[in-house]
Structure formats: structure tokens, C-alpha cells
C-alpha positions, 0 to 999 in steps of 0.5 A: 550200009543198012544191008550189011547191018541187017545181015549182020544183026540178023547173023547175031541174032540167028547165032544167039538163038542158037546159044540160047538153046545151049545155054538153057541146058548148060550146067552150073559148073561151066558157067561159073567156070567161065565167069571165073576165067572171065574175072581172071582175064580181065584182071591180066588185061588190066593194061589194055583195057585202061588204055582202051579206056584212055581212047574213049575218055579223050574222045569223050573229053573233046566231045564235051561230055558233062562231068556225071557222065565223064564219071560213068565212063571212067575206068581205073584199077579199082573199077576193073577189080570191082568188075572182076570182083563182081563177076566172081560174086555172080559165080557164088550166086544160087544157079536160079535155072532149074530152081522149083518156086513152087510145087504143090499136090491136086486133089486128084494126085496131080503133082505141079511144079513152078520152075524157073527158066531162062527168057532165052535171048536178051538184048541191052542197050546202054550208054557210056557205062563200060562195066555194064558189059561185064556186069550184063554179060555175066547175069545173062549167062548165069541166068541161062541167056544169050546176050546181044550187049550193044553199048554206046559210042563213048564206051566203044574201045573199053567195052571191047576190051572186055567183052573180049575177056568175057568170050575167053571165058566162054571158050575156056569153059567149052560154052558157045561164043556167041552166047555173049555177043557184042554189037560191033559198030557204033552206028545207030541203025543197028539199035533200030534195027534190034527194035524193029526187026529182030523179034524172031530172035530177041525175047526182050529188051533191056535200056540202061542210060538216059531218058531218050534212050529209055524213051526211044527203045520203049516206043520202038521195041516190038518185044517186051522192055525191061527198062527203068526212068530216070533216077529221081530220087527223095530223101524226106528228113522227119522232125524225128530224125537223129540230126548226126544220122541225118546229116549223114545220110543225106551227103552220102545219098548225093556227094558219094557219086553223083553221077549214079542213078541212086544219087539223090536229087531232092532233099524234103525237110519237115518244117519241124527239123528246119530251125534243128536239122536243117543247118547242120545239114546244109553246111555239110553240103556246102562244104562238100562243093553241093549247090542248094536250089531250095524254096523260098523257107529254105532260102530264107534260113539258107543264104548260100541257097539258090531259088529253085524253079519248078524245073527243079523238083522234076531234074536228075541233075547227076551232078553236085546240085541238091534241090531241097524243100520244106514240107508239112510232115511225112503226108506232104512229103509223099505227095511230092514224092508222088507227083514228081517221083519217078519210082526208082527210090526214096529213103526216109530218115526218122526215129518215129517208127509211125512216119517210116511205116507211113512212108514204106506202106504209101509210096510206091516205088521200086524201092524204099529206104528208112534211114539208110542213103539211097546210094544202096538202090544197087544190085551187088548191095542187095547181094546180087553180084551185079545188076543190069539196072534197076526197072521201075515198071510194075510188071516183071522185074521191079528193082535191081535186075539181077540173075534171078529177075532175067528168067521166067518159069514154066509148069510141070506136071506130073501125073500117074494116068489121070484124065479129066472127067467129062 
């Protein structure tokens, strides 16, 4: 079993590298034209990829997958036109290969340019989100990238169901197969493997899912990791706030879907606001089925609320469950969010323009709402079409990883017979 796996990751890879070259000088129109067909074909394949789908959610049902996750693995009609829709919008994106960043003149008549380029081969390892085949597999070609996409068990039918329309894609657009490459089994050697064994031919690594998985690929992986940390997220509601604004916010930002890694999982409140906001605020979670876990104030002005533990302010729940707490002003509200944020997203909600520069200019993570749900840290919001993830690291990518975010650049320089002085 382990022989026939590095055979065939080794094949992948090898292929990969291959169309990775071709990639890299492939024009705009034939990538766009083989998203399109792509988009096209996953929509006609509407019927097969549901009932591919209906395989995985009733393995995953039996297997006793939370609630959150259920969510994630779901696919209807309006998801898979989301996905068609997506990969569309990745087409009318600016082709970033090629694009001068930079340029500027030397003093001895040097012309240097910055230009992006593609990272070359991208492997992403995800969990049960089938749409992250479409939504990778897109971004890594209109990038320039080959992609080797290995996804979870739990998603394994739906995912090939669409990968499938993405190579007819490919070839209707005359751009190699493997350029967007599936991992054909679900056995965990194979992700060790692309750790471990396939630097010769994978530049990067790119985990989406849980923090094991995050955890695992960012010890093991002898390439560079694009990754990102849980989805902690803060909302802090200033005694400035607008209370309607407020209100609804803070329910978007946990009930819109909480299964999502932009869902908010700890509400502050300003002392201030909590004899003015905070009622308002959480009778609106209770009627949307939301369980506070609050502090001892908050469970003293809110008796549906139950007493949280220090557990709680470190938990991404990604399920309805909102631990909430008071705080003395924005100073203490950013010293919790540092000591258990985990740089993926906070928003602010206040009218005092002083405490939302306050908050924008001392947190520091990938990015930082004011007045606005924190279900906006995505890639297609931001207008990119779709996103990979959203990478919390402060080196390369930070924030949504889109087309832009999966190249690097070189430097080009032109000259007109100049040679460098002894």
C-alpha cells in the first residue's frame, strides 16, 4: 500500500511539474475559457454532484459529524450555483501573471521591474468542504499553478464530482489534465507523503480545516505552508455603538452560519452599554436558539445565560454557542482579544471614531472590521472571486488567499550595455 502510494503521489507530482511549466506561459483567454466551461459543467452536472453529495452526507451522518460540519459538507442547488457563480467571477478577475508591481529607473540607466509570477505547484489539503475543490482548483489556475487538491474522506464522492468538471474545463480550453490534479484515495499515507516526500515538486502547501489538521501539516511539511488558525473571532460593542446597528451585527456575525470560520465566537461588551445594549442584544440571540456562556456580569443582567469557563474565551465553537463578556473600554477589550485571539478576525462596533482607530491601529490580525459582522472575512466579499482560506501568518499571504495572494514575483532588468565599476 505505501509502495503504490509513493508511486502514484510521485506520478502526480512529476505531472504537476510539468503542468505547472505550461501553466506559467498560458494566456488569459484559455484559462478563463476553461473556468467558464468549468462553471457551465458543474452546473449540468447539478444531478450527479447532488447525489454524489447525498453518498457523503449519509456516511457522514452514521459517522456522527457535528452539526457545523454537516453544514460545511452540505451541498444543494443554491451552493452549486454559488460554485459556478464563483468560478465565473475568478474569470473576470485581472490575470495577475505577468502584472509589473513595480518598475523604476537607476541612476546608471538600469530599467527594474518587479513582475508577478506563479509559485509553480500548490498542494491543498482540506476537510469535509467540498467547494473548496472548485474554489482552489480555480485560483490555482488563473494564478498560473499546478494543483495537487487532496480533500477529506467525508467529502470524497462530492469532490469528484466536481473536479471532474473542472478537467472538462481543461481540456475543452486545450490546457493540460493534470494541472488540476485530485488525490484519488482517502488513505491518510498519501497526505504524509506530500508532507514528507514531494519537495522535489510541490513549492507550497496550502491546509484548510481544523486545528489538527493545521497542526499536523505545519509540523510535518518540508515546503513552505500557507495556513491559517482557528477561527477565534471578536466582536467588542463600544458604549458608542448604535444599539439597532448593534444588535444586528452581532447576530449576523454568529447565527448567519456558524459553521464558518468567520462565524464569531466571543461577544465583549463595554460595561457602559451593558444596562443599554446588552438586553436588546441578547434577546435577540436567545430568539434566534444562540446559548450565552457569559462571565459572572453578564450572567447577573442575563439569567438564560450560562457561566462560562476559561475554556470558553479560547473555543471556536462553530456551532450556535456565543461566549460573551464585559470589559472596561476598548483598552481591555484589545487585551483580551490579544491574549486569546487567534488573528483571523475581530470588528468593532462604535460611533466614537477615537475607539475604532483605536482598535484598527492596536490589533493585529488578518483583518479588522468596524461596524460590519465578521461574516465579511471572505474572499468573494473582498471581490476576489473565491478564496483558498484565510492565512493568519505574517509572512506572504495574510487574509483571504485568492488569485493574487498564490504567486510570487521576479525582477527584471534591463540594461543598454552597463557594466559594474571595479
Amino acid at each position: 500500500m505505501a509502495q503504490d502510494i509513493a508511486r502514484t503521489m510521485l506520478a502526480m507530482g512529476k505531472a504537476a511539474r510539468a503542468a505547472a511549466a505550461a501553466l506559467a506561459c498560458a494566456d488569459t483567454a484559455a484559462k478563463n475559457m476553461a473556468l467558464l466551461t468549468a462553471a457551465e459543467s458543474i452546473e449540468s452536472s447539478s444531478a450527479v454532484i447532488l447525489s454524489a453529495n447525498k453518498l457523503d452526507m449519509e456516511a457522514a451522518v452514521k459517522k456522527g459529524l457535528s452539526g457545523s460540519m454537516l453544514d460545511r459538507l452540505l451541498l444543494n442547488e443554491d451552493r452549486i450555483k454559488a460554485m459556478a457563480d464563483g468560478l465565473r467571477a475568478i474569470a473576470e478577475l485581472d490575470d495577475p501573471i505577468n502584472d509589473v508591481i513595480a518598475e523604476w529607473d537607476r541612476p546608471n540607466g538600469l530599467r527594474i521591474q518587479r513582475v508577478r509570477i506563479p509559485l509553480g505547484v500548490i498542494g491543498i489539503i482540506y476537510e469535509s468542504r467540498p467547494n473548496v475543490t472548485a474554489d482552489a482548483g480555480a485560483l490555482c489556475l488563473k494564478s498560473g499553478n499546478a494543483v495537487i487538491l487532496r480533500g477529506g474522506s467525508e467529502s470524497f464522492h462530492s469532490s469528484t464530482a466536481i473536479h471532474a468538471c473542472l478537467q472538462e474545463g481543461l481540456c475543452a480550453a486545450g490546457l493540460p489534465e493534470a494541472a488540476i490534479q485530485m488525490v484519488a484515495t482517502t488513505s491518510r499515507d498519501a497526505v504524509g507523503f506530500m508532507l514528507s516526500s514531494m519537495q522535489q515538486f510541490v513549492d507550497v502547501i496550502v491546509p484548510r480545516g481544523g486545528k489538527s489538521l493545521i497542526a499536523r501539516v505545519q509540523a510535518d511539511a518540508r515546503v513552505p505552508v500557507i495556513g491559517h488558525l482557528e477561527g477565534l473571532c471578536h466582536v467588542y460593542v463600544d458604549a458608542s455603538a448604535d444599539i439597532t446597528m448593534a444588535t444586528e451585527i452581532v447576530l449576523n456575525a454568529k447565527m448567519r452560519r456558524t459553521g464558518i470560520c468567520g462565524a464569531a465566537e466571543t461577544l465583549l461588551i463595554d460595561r457602559k452599554a451593558l444596562a443599554t445594549h446588552y438586553p436588546v442584544i441578547a434577546e435577540a440571540l436567545h430568539a434566534a436558539g444562540c446559548e450565552v456562556r457569559g462571565d459572572a456580569d453578564i450572567c447577573a443582567a442575563d439569567s438564560r445565560a450560562v457561566v462560562a469557563t476559561d475554556e470558553d474565551w479560547s473555543t471556536e465553537y462553530l456551532e450556535a454557542i456565543l461566549a460573551v463578556k464585559a470589559v472596561d473600554g476598548i483598552d481591555a477589550a484589545i487585551e483580551h482579544i490579544q491574549h486569546y485571539g487567534s488573528g483571523h478576525t475581530e470588528c468593532v462596533i462604535a460611533e466614537d471614531a477615537v475607539v475604532a482607530e483605536r482598535f484598527f491601529h492596536n490589533l493585529d490580525s488578518a483583518i479588522l472590521l468596524h461596524n460590519a459582522s465578521t461574516q465579511f472575512a471572505d474572499g468573494g466579499e473582498f471581490g476576489m472571486g473565491a478564496e483558498i482560506g484565510i492565512a493568519t501568518g505574517r509572512i506572504h499571504a495574510r487574509g483571504p488567499v485568492g488569485a493574487e495572494q498564490l504567486t510570487s514575483y521576479k525582477y527584471q532588468v534591463t540594461g543598454s550595455g552597463q557594466t559594474r565599476p571595479v
